[in-house]
VOPAGU-2260 file (C-alpha; in pm, 1 decimal, decimal comma):
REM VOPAGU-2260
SITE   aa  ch    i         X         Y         Z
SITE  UNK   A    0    2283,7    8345,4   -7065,7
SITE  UNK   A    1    2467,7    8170,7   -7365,0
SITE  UNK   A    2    2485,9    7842,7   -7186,0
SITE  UNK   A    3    2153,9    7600,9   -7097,7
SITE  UNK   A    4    2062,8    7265,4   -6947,0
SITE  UNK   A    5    1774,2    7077,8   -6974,2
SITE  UNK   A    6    1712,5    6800,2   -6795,5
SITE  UNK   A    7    1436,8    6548,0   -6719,3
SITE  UNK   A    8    1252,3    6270,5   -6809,4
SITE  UNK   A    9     965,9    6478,8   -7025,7
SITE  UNK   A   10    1074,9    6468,0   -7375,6
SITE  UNK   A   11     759,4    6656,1   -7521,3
SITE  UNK   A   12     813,8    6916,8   -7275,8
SITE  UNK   A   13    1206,5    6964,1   -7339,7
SITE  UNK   A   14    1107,5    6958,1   -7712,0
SITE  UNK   A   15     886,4    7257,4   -7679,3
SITE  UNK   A   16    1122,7    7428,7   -7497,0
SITE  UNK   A   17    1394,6    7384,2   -7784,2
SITE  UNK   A   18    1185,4    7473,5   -8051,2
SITE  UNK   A   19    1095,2    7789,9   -7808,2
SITE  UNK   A   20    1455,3    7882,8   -7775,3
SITE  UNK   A   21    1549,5    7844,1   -8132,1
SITE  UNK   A   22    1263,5    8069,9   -8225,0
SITE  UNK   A   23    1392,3    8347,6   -7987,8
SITE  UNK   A   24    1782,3    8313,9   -8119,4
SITE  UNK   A   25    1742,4    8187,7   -8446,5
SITE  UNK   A   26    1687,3    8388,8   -8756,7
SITE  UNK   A   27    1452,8    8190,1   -9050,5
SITE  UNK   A   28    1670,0    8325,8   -9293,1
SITE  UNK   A   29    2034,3    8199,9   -9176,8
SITE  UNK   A   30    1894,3    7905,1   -8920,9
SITE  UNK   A   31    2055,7    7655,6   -9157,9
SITE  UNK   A   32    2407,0    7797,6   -9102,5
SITE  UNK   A   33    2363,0    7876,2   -8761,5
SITE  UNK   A   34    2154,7    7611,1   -8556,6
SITE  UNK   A   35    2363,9    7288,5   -8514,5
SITE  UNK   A   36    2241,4    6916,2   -8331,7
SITE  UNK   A   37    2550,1    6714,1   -8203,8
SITE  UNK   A   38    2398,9    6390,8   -8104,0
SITE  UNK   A   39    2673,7    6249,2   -7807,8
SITE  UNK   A   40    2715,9    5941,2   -7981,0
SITE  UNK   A   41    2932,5    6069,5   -8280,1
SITE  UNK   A   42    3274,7    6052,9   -8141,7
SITE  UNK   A   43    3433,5    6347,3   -7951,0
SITE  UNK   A   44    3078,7    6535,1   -7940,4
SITE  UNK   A   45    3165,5    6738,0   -7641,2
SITE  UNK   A   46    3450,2    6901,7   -7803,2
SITE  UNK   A   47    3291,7    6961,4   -8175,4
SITE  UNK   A   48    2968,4    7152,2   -7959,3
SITE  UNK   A   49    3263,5    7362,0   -7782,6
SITE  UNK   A   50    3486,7    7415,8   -8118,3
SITE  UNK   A   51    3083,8    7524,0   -8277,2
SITE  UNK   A   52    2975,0    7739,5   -8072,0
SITE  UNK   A   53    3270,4    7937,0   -8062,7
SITE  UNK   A   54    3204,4    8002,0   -8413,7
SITE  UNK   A   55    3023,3    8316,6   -8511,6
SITE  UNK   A   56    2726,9    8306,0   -8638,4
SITE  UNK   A   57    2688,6    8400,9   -9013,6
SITE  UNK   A   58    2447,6    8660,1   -9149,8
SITE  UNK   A   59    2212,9    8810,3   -8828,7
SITE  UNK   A   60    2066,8    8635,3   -8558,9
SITE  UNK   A   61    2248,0    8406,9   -8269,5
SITE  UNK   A   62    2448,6    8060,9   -8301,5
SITE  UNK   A   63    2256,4    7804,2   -8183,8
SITE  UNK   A   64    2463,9    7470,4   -8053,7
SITE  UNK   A   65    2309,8    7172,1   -7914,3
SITE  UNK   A   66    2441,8    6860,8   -7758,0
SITE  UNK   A   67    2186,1    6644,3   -7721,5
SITE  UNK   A   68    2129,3    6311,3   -7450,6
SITE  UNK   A   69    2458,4    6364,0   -7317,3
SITE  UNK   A   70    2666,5    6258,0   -6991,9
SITE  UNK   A   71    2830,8    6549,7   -6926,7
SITE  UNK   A   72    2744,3    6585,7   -6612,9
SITE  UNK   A   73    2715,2    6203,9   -6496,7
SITE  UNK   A   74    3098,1    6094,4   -6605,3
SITE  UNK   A   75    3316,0    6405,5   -6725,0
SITE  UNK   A   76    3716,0    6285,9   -6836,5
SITE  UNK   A   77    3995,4    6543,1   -6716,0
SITE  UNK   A   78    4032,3    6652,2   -7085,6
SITE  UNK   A   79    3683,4    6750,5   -7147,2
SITE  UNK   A   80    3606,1    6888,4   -6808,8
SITE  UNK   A   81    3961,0    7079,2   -6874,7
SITE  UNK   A   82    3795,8    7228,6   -7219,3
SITE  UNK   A   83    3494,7    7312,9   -7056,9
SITE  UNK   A   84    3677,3    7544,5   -6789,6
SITE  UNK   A   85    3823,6    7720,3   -7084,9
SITE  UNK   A   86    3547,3    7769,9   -7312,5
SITE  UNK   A   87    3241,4    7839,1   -7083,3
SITE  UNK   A   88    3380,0    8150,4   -6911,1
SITE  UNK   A   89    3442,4    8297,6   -7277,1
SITE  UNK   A   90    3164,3    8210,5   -7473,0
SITE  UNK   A   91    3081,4    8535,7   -7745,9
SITE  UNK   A   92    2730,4    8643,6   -7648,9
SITE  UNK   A   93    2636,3    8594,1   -7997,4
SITE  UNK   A   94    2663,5    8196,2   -7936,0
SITE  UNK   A   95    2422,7    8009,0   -7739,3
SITE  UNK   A   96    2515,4    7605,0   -7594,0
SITE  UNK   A   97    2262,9    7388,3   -7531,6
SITE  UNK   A   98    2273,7    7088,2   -7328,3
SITE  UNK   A   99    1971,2    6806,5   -7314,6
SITE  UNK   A  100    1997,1    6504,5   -7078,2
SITE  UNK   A  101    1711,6    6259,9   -6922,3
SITE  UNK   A  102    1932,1    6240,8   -6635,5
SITE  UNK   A  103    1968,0    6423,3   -6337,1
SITE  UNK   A  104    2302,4    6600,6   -6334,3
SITE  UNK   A  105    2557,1    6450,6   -6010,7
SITE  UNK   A  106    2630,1    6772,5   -5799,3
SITE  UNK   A  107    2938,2    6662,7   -5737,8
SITE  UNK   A  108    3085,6    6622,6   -6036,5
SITE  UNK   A  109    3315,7    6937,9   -6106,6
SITE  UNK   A  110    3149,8    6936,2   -6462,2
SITE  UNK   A  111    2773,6    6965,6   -6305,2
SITE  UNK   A  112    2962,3    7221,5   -6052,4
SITE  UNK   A  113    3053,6    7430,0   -6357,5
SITE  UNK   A  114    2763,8    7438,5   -6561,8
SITE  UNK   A  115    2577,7    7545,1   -6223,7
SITE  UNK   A  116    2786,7    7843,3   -6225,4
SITE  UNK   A  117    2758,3    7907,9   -6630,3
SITE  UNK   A  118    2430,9    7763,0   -6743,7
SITE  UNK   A  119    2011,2    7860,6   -6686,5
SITE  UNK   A  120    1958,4    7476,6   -6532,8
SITE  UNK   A  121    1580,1    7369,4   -6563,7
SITE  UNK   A  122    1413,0    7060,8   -6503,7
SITE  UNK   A  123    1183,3    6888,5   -6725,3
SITE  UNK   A  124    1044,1    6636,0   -6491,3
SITE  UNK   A  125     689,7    6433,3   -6561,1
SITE  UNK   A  126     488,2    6533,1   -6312,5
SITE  UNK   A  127     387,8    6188,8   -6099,8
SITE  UNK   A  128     -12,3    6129,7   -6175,8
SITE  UNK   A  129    -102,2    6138,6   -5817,3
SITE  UNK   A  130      31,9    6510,8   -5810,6
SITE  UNK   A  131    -319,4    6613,9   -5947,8
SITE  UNK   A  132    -293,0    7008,3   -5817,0
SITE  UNK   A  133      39,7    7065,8   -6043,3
SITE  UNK   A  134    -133,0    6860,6   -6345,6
SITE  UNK   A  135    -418,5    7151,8   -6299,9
SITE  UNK   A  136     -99,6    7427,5   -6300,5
SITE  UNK   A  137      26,0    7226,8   -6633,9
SITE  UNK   A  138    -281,1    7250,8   -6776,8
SITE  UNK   A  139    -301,5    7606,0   -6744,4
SITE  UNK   A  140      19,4    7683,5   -6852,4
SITE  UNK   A  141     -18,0    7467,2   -7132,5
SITE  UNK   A  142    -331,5    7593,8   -7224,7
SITE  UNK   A  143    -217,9    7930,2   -7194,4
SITE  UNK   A  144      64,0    7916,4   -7435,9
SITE  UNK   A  145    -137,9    7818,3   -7729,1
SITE  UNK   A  146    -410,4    8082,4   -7649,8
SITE  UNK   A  147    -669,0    7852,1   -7572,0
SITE  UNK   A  148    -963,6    7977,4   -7303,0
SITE  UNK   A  149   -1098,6    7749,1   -7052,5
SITE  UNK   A  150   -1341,7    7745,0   -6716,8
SITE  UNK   A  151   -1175,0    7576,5   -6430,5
SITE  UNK   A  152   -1411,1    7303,8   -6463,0
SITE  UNK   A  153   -1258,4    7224,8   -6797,8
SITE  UNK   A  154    -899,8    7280,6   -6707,9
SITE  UNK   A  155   -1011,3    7000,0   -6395,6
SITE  UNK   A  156   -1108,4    6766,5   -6606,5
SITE  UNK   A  157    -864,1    6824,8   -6904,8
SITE  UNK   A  158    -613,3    6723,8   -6628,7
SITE  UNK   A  159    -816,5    6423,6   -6511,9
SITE  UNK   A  160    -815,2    6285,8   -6855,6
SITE  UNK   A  161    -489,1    6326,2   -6977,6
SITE  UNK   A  162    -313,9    6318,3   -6663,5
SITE  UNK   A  163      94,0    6371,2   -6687,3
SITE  UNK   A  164     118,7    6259,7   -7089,9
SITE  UNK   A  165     275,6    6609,1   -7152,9
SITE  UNK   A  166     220,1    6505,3   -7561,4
SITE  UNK   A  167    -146,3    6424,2   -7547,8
SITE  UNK   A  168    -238,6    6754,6   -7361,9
SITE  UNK   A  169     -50,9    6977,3   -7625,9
SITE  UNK   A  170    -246,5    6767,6   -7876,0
SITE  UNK   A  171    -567,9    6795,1   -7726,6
SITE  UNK   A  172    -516,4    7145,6   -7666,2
SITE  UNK   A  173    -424,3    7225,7   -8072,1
SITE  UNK   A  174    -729,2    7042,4   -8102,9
SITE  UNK   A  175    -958,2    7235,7   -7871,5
SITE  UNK   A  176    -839,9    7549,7   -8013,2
SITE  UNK   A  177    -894,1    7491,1   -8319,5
SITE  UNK   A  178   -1307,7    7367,4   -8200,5
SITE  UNK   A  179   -1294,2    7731,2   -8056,2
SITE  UNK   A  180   -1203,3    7894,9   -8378,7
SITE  UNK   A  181   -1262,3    8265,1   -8305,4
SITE  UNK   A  182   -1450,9    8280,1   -8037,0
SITE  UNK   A  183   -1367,7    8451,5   -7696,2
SITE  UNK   A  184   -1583,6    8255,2   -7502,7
SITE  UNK   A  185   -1416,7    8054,4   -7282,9
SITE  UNK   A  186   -1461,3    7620,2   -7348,8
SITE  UNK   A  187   -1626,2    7417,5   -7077,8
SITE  UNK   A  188   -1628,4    7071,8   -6953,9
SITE  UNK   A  189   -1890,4    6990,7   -7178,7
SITE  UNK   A  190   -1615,4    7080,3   -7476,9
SITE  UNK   A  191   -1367,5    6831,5   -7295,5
SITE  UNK   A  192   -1576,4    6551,9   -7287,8
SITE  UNK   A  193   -1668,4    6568,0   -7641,8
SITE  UNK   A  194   -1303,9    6612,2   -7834,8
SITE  UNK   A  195   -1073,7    6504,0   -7525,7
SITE  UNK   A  196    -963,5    6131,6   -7526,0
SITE  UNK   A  197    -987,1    6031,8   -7136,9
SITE  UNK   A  198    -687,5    5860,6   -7189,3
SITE  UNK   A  199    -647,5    5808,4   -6811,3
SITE  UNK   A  200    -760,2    5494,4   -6734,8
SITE  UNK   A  201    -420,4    5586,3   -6563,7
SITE  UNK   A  202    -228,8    5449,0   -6290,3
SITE  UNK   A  203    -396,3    5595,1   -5974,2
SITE  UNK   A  204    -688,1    5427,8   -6102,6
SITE  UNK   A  205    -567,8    5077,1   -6118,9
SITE  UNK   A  206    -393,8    5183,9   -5738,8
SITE  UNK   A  207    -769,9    5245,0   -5639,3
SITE  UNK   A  208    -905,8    4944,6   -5782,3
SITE  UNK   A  209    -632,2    4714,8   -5620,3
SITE  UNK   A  210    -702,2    4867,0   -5245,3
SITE  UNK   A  211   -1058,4    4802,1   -5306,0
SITE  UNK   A  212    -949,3    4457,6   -5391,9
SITE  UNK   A  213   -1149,8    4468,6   -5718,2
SITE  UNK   A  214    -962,6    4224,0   -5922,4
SITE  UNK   A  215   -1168,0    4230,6   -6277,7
SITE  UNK   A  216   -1171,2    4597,5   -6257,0
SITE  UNK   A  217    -825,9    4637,0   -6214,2
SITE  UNK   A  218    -698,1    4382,4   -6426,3
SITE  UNK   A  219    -955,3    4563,9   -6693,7
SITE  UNK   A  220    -741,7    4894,4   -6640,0
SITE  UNK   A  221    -418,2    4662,4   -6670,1
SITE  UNK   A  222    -557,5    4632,0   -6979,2
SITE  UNK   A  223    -629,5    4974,4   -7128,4
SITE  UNK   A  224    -291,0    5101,7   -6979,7
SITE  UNK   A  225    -138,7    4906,6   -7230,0
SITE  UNK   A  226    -345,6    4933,5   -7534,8
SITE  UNK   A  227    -299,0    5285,2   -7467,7
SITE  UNK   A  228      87,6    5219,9   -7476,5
SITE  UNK   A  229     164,1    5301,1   -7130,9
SITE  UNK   A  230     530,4    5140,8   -7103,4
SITE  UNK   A  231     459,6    4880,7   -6857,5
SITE  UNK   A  232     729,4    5016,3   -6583,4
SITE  UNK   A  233     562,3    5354,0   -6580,0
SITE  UNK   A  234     298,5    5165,0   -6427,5
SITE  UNK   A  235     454,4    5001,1   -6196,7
SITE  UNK   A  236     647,9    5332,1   -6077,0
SITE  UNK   A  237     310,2    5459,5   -6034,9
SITE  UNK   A  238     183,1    5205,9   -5839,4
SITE  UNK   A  239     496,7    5208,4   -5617,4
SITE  UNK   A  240     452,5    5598,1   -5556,2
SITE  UNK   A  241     130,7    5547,8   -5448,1
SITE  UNK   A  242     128,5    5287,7   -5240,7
SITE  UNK   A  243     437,2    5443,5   -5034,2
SITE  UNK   A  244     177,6    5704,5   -5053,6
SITE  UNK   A  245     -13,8    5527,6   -4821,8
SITE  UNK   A  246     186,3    5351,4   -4650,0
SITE  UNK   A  247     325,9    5666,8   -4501,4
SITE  UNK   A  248      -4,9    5811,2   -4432,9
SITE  UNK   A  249    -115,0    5503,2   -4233,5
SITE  UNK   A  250     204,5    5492,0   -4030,8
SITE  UNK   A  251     185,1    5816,2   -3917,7
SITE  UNK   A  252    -170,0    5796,6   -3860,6
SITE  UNK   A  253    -123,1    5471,8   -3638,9
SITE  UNK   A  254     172,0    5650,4   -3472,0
SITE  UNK   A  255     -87,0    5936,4   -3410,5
SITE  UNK   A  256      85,0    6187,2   -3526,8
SITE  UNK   A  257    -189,0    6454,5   -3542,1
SITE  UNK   A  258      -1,1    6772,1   -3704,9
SITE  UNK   A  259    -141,6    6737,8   -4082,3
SITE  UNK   A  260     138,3    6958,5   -4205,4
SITE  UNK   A  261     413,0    6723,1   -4124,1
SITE  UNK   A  262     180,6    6460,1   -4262,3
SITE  UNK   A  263     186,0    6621,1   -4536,6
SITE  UNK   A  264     524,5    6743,1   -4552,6
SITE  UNK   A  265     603,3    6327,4   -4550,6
SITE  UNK   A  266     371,2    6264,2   -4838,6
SITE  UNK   A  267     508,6    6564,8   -5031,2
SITE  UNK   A  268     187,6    6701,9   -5069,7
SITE  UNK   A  269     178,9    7071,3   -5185,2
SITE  UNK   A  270    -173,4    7064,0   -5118,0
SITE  UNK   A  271    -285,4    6984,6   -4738,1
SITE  UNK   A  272    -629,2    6903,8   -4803,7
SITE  UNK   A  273    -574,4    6627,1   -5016,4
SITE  UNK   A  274    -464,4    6470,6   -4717,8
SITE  UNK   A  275    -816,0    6400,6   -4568,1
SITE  UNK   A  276    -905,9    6183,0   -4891,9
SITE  UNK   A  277    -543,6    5979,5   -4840,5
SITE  UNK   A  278    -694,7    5898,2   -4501,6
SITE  UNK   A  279   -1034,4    5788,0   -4599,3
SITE  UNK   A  280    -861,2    5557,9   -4881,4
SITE  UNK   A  281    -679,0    5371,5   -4640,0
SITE  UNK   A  282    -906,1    5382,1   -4303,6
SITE  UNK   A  283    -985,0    4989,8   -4421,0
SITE  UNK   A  284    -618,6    4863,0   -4506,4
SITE  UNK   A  285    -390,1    4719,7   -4225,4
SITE  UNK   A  286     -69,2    4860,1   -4264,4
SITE  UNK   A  287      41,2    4528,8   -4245,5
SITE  UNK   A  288    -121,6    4479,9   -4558,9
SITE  UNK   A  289      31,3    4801,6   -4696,9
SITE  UNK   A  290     370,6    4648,8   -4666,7
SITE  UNK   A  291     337,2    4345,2   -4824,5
SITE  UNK   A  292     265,0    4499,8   -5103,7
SITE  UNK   A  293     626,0    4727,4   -5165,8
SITE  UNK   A  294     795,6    4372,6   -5204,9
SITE  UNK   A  295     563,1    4206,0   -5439,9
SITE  UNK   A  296     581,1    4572,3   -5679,9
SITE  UNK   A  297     954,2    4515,3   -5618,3
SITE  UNK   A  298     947,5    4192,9   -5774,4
SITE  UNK   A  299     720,6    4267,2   -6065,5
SITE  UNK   A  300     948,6    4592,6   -6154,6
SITE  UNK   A  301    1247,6    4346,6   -6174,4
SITE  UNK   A  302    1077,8    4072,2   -6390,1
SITE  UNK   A  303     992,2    4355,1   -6669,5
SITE  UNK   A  304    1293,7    4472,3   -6635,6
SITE  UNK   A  305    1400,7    4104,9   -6708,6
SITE  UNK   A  306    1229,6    4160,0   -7018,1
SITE  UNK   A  307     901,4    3922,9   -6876,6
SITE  UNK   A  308     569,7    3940,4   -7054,7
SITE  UNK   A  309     464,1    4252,6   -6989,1
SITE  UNK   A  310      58,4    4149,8   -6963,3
SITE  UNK   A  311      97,0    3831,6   -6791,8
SITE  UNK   A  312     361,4    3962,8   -6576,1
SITE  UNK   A  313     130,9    4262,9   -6447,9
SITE  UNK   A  314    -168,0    4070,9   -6451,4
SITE  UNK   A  315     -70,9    3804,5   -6213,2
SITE  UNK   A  316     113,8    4061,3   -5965,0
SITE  UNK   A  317    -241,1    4295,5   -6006,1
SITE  UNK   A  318    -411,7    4003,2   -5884,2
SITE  UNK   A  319    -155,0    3878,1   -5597,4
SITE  UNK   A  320    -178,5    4262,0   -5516,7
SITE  UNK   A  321    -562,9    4278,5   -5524,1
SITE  UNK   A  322    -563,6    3965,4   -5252,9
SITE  UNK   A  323    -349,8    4143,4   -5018,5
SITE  UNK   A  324    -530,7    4484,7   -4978,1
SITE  UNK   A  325    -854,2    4275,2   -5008,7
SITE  UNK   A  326    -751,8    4119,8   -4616,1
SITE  UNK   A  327    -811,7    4488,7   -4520,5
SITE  UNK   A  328    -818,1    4496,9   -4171,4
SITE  UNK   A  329    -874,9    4102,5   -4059,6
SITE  UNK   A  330    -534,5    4098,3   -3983,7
């Protein structure tokens, strides 16, 4: 296929994927005359990736073209959609386009329309923390593609510490395999918790601590999140997952709904059983309680975004937060 799109929030994992693709097409020897990065800021970058990749490629190997962080398929003017039309359909098989955006292409644009019938479209998504079974599957693919042997003790709690930071597990991972040197024998969780930086004093964590209503411990995690760099809004999106999380979970359970698949089907959980724990966590909250606390995440996601102070800002929401779940069920 001589067109692709990736898109997706995951920037490490797009990155690998490039690099993978430009192994397969590109040869060392003529890469420099044949791999070409059209950044869609530089004026009329749409059309130079088309006029490129039309080009042959010199010496052996493929053509590599690719526009990088681009709109294409969120605004698309007549002109360019009109040069698209003519120059997908006839692209030499010698010529590869590539197209990288963070955003989710609009299906009904006639541009995204087009590319769905030209391009490989794949999705580079960061999986959400509280999606711990398809951190495991990351892991594993992960781990892998860089040859490195694991139990499934130490894939669990490679995922646990590292959670969805797609560039910290390929970096622990070149790590571990280098700790493994030759050896066949596969590393354990003892390995992990020796070279592996638990970085995850993560986001379901400080959800946990605030429906327990422990204020010092999560205001503690608060904390580490952002020593640890965590952008301040990726918090809060993770707090607002999970606590829809539960909300939904309690509302069906009060509505006694008693069919755990469409339980689960509401909670998008691939894994049923994970359901049972979602339960237990919020068997003590009122779901009155549970709603109050969507509006005040609303209104700390719009003061960062208001470019507030991101540690005061969080700390006095954690804390407004903490009081509510701590009511529990006296309500």
């Amino acid at each position: 296929m001589p067109v692709y799109l990736y898109w997706g929030n995951d920037d490490v994992a797009i990155a690998q994927a490039v690099t993978t693709l430009r192994q397969q097409l590109l040869d060392p020897a003529w890469e420099s005359f044949n791999f070409n990065k059209i950044s869609s800021d530089q004026p009329d970058a749409i059309i130079q990736s088309l006029n490129q990749v039309m080009t042959s490629p010199f010496g052996s190997g493929s053509r590599l073209v690719w526009l990088s962080d681009t709109t294409l398929c969120q605004r698309c003017p007549d002109e360019v959609l009109t040069e698209l039309e003519r120059t997908l359909p006839s692209l030499p098989e010698t010529s590869v386009l590539l197209i990288t955006s963070r955003t989710k292409p609009d299906g009904r644009l006639k541009s995204t329309k087009l590319l769905q019938k030209h391009a490989d479209i794949r999705e580079f998504a960061l999986i959400p923390p509280w999606k711990t079974e398809l951190l495991v599957k990351q892991v594993q693919r992960v781990a892998q593609e860089l040859g490195v042997r694991l139990t499934p003790a130490a894939v669990d709690l490679l995922a646990e510490s590292v959670g969805n930071n797609t560039r910290q597990l390929y970096s622990e991972l070149e790590k571990l395999r280098l700790y493994a040197g030759n050896s066949n024998r596969p590393l354990d969780e003892s390995a992990i918790a020796l070279l592996v930086t638990a970085s995850t004093q993560n986001t379901l964590k400080l959800a946990a601590a605030i429906r327990q209503g422990q204020v010092a411990a999560a205001l503690e995690l608060v904390a580490e999140l952002l020593r640890q760099n965590e952008p301040a809004l990726v918090i809060v999106r993770g707090l607002i997952g999970q606590f829809r999380r539960w909300i939904w979970v309690k509302l069906m359970v009060e509505s006694r709904e008693r069919d755990e698949r469409v339980i689960a089907a509401a909670v998008e959980l691939e894994n049923p059983k994970r359901l049972y724990f979602l339960k237990q966590e919020v068997q003590s909250l009122s779901l009155s309680a549970l709603l109050k606390t969507l509006p005040t995440l609303l209104e700390l996601e719009v003061s960062l975004k208001r470019s507030a102070d991101e540690l005061s800002t969080l700390q006095t929401k954690v804390v407004e937060l903490c009081q509510l779940c701590g009511h529990r069920n006296e309500e």
